[in-house]
C-alpha positions in Angstrom: 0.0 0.0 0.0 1.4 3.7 -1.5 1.8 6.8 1.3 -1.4 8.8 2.0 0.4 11.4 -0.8 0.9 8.7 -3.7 -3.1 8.4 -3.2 -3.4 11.9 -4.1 -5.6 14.5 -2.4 -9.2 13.2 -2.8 -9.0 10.2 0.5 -8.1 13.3 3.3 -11.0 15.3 1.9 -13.1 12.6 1.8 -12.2 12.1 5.6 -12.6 16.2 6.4 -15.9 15.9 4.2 -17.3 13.1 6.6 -16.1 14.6 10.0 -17.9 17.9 8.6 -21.3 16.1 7.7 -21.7 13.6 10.8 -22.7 17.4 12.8 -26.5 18.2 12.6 -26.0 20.6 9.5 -22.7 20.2 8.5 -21.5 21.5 5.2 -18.3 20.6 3.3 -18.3 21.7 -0.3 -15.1 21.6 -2.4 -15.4 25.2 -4.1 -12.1 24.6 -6.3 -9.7 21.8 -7.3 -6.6 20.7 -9.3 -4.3 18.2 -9.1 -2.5 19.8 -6.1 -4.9 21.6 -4.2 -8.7 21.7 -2.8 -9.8 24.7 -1.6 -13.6 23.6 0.7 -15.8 26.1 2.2 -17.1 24.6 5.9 -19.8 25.8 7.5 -19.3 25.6 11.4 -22.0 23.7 12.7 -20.1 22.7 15.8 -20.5 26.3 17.4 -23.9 25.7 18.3 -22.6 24.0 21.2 -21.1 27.3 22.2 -24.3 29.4 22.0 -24.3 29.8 25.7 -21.0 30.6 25.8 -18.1 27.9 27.1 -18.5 24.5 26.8 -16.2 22.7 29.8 -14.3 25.9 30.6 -13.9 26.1 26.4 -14.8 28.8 24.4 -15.2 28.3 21.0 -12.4 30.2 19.3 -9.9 27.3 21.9 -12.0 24.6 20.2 -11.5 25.9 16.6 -7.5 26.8 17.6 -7.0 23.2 18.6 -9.9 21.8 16.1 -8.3 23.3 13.3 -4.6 23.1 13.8 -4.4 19.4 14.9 -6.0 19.1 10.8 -2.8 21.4 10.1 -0.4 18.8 12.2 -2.3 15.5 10.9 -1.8 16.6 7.3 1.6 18.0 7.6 2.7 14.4 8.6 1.1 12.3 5.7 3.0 15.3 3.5 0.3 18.0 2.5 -0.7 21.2 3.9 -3.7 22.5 5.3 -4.4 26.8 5.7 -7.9 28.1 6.9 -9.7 31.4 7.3 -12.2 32.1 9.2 -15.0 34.3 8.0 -18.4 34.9 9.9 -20.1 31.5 9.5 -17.3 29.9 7.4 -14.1 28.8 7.1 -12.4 28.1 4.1 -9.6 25.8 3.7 -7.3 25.0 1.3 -5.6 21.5 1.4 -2.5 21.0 -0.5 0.6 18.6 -2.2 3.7 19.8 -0.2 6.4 20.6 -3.2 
């Protein structure tokens, strides 16, 4: 069996895709692709468990710090890169082939 980047980037998305989804009105739509790079718009549907405020002492700008850039470690380690951007009720992400 080939590295997670000789099977190209299509198996992580898929993964990010279904982590998205499995939240009550989770969103994961690939908005642009090539051969290196997907670029996904994410809704957040995880901050409705922060409506109230903190969740276990966390707020939810911790959660998406340490939500967000354990994806950044995970992919970084099976040899692609992951940026994000948060924006209102999105985030976009780019993942990419590390050159």
């Amino acid at each position: 069996m080939g590295s997670s980047r000789e099977q190209g980037l299509a198996p992580v998305v898929r993964l990010l895709h279904f982590a998205i989804e499995n939240y009550d009105n989770g969103r994961c739509d690939v908005i642009s692709e090539s051969d290196s790079a997907v670029t996904m718009r994410i809704n957040r549907p995880y901050a409705a468990f922060f409506k109230d405020g903190p969740v276990l002492g966390v707020t939810l700008e911790e959660f998406e710090t340490y939500l967000w850039k354990h994806m950044a470690i995970m992919a970084d380690r099976i040899g692609f890169d992951f940026v994000y951007h948060i924006e209102g009720e999105y985030l976009t992400a780019t993942l990419s082939m590390k050159k």
